[in-house]
C-alpha positions in Angstrom: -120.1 80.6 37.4 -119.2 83.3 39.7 -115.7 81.8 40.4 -114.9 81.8 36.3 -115.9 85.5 36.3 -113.7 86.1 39.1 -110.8 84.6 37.5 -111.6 86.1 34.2 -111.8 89.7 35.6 -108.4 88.9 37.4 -106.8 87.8 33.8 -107.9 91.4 32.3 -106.3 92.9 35.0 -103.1 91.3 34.5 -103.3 91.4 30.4 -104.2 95.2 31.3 -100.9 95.5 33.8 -98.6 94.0 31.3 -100.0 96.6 28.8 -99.6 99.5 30.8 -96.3 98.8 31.3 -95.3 98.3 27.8 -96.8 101.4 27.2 -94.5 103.4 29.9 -91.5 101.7 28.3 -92.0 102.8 24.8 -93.0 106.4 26.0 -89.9 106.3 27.7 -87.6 105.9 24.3 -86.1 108.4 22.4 -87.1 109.6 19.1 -84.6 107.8 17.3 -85.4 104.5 19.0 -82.3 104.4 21.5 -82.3 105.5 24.8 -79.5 106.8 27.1 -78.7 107.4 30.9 -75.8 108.3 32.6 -74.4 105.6 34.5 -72.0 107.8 36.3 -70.7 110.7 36.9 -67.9 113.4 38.4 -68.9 113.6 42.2 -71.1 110.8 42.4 -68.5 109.1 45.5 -69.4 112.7 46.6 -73.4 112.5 46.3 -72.9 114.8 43.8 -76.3 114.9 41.3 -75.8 113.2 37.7 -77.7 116.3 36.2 -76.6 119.4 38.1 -79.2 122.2 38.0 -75.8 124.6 37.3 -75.3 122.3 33.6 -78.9 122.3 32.5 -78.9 126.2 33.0 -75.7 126.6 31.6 -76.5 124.9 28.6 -79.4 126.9 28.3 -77.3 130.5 28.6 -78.0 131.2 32.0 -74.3 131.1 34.1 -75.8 132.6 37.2 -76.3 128.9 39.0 -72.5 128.1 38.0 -71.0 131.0 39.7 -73.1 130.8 42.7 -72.2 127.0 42.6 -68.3 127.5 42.1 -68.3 130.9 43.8 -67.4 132.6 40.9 -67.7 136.3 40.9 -70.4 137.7 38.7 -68.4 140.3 36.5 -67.1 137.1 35.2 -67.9 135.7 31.6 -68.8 131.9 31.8 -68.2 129.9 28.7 -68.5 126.1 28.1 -67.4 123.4 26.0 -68.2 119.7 25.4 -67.4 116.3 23.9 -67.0 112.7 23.6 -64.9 109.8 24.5 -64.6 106.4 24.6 -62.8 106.5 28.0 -63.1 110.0 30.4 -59.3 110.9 29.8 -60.1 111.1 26.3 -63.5 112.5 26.7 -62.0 115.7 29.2 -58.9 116.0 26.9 -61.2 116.3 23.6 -63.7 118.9 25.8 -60.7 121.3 25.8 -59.6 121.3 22.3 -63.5 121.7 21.3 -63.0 124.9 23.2 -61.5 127.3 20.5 -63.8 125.4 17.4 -67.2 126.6 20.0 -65.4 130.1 20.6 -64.5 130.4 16.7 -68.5 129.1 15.5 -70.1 131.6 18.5 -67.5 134.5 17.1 -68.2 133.8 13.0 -71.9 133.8 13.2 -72.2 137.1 15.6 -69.7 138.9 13.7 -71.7 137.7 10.1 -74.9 138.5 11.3 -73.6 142.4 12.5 -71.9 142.6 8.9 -75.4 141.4 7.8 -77.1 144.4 9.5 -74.7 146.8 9.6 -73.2 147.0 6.1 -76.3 145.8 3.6 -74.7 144.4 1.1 -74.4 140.8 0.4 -70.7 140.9 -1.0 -69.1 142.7 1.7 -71.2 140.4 3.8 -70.0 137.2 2.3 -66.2 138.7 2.6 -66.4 139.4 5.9 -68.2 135.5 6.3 -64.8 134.1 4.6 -62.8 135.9 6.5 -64.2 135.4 9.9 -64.3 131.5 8.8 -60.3 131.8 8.4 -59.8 134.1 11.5 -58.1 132.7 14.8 -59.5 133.1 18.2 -57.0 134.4 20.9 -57.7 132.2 24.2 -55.7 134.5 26.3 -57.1 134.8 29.5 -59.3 131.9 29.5 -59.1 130.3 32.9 -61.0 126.6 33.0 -62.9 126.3 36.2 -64.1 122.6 35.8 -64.8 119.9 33.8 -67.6 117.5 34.7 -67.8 114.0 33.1 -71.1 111.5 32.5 -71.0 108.0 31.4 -73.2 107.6 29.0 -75.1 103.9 28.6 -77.0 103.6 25.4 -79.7 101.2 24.2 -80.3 100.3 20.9 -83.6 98.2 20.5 -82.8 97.4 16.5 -79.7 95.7 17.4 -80.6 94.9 21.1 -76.7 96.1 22.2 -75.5 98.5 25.0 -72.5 100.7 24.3 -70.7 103.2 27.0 -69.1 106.5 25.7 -68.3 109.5 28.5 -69.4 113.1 27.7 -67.3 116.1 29.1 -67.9 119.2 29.5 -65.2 121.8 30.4 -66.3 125.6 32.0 -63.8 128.6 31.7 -64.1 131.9 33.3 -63.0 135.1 31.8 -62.5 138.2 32.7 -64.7 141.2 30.8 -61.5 142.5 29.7 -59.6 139.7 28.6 -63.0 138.7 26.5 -63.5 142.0 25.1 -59.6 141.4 24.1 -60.4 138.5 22.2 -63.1 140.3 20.4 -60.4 143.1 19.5 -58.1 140.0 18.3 -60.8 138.0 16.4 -62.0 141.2 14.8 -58.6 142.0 13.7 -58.1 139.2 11.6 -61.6 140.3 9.7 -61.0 143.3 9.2 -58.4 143.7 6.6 -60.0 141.5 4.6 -63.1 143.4 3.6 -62.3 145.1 0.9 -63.9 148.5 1.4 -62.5 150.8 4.1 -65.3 152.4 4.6 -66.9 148.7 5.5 -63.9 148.3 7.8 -64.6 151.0 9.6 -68.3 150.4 10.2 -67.5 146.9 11.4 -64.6 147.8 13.7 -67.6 150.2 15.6 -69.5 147.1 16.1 -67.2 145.7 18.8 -69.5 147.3 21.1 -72.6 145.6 20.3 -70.3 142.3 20.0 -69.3 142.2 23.6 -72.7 143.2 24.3 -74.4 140.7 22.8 -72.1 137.8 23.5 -72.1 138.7 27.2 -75.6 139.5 28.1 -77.5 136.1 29.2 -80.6 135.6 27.9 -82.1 132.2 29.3 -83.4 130.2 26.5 -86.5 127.5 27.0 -85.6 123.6 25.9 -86.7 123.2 23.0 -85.3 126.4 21.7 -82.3 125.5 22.6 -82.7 121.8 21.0 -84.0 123.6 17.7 -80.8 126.1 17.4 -78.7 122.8 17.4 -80.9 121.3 15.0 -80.8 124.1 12.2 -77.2 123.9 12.6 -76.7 120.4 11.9 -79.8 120.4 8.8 -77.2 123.9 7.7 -74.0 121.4 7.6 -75.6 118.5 6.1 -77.3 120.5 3.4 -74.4 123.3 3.0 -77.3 126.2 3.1 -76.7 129.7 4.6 -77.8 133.1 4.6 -76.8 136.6 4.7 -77.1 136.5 8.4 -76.3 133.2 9.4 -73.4 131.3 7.8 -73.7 127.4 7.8 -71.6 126.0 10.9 -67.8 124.7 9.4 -68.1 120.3 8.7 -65.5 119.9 11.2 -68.2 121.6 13.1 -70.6 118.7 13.4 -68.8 116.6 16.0 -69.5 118.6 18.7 -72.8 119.8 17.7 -74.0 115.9 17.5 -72.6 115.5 21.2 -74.7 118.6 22.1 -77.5 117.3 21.0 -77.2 113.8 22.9 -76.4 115.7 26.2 -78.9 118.0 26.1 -81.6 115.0 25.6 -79.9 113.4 28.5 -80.1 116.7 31.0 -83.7 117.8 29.7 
């Protein structure tokens, strides 16, 4: 009797075992049901982490880590850019050309929210909108530091398949004066479409609090950050906006979807 207790006890435990680490394995998954690691990455011959502290804080809005990292001087501005590729080539070539669309989204919302505040009127709010959505963004000055590359291995349970995509991201460094000259030059191209000069001139005062406010760091926390990227997606897929914050452009998305996937991966 005492040796068919034994072994039963000993068949709970291992019943128990193979529970537990089901368990593990499903907490493991991301919310959508796939999950992703990176596989490899830029420095890894070099023992270089997969998840440098420098990106995660980066991608929170603190640059601090990079320049200390890259021995970047602080006076510098630090701005980043990311995307996707099947191979790396095309992955790094596709992280600079999502460059200018970043620059031209972070410019169009700050500039609509000011024109939101500062004039208070919804029409010469939505003219300024439609013309910040047109305007160009003058890259001038814009030195890339780096680019650093993951591959990405993804997991999907449903179909029970692996696929491999790389992820780039590409850092540039800018000088305070050559960014508050591309404020001058994106602000230019607003302008003289609002179509009150008394509006023009209230707006062309801003550029003060524009620099400031797209040069001061202000470290966000994870899940803020995640929750920014969300609204902007739900704002594209459902075409909403507001006074103060104009839906992100379609062509838009791309990047914004890669975002999303990184930051889950460097969280």
């Amino acid at each position: 009797m005492k040796k068919n207790t034994f072994f039963t006890i000993l068949l709970v435990c291992v019943i128990l075992s193979f529970v537990g680490c089901a368990s593990t394995k499903i907490e493991g998954m991301k919310t959508n049901g796939k999950a992703s690691e990176v596989v490899d990455w830029a420095d890894r011959s070099l023992d270089g982490p997969a998840k440098p502290e420098w990106l995660k804080k980066l991608v929170l809005g603190n640059s601090e880590v990079f320049k200390t990292d890259f021995g970047i001087d602080k006076s510098y501005v630090i701005k980043y850019s990311i995307a996707s590729g099947k191979t790396r080539d095309l992955a790094k070539a596709a992280s600079r050309v999502n460059y200018n669309a970043m620059r031209a989204e972070e410019l169009r919302t700050k500039v609509v929210s000011e024109a939101a505040s500062t004039l208070n009127d919804e029409g010469l709010t939505e003219s300024t909108a439609n013309a910040a959505t047109l305007a160009k963004v003058d890259l001038s000055g814009h030195e890339l530091v780096t680019q650093f590359w993951q591959e990405i291995e993804t997991f999907d349970p449903e179909t029970e398949l692996k696929s491999r995509e790389f992820i780039c991201y590409s850092v540039y460094k800018i000088t305070k004066e050559n960014w508050l000259e591309t404020l001058k030059s994106f602000m230019k191209s607003v302008l003289p479409s609002i179509p009150d000069s008394d509006a023009q001139k209230k707006m062309a005062a801003t550029i003060t609090s524009l620099y400031e406010d797209t040069t001061t760091e202000v470290e966000r926390t994870e899940s803020d950050t995640l929750n920014e990227i969300n609204a902007k997606l739900d704002a594209i897929e459902t075409s909403s906006k507001t006074a103060a914050a104009p839906a992100p452009q379609s062509s838009d998305i791309e990047w914004l979807d890669v975002l999303e996937t990184a930051c889950n991966i460097i969280f």
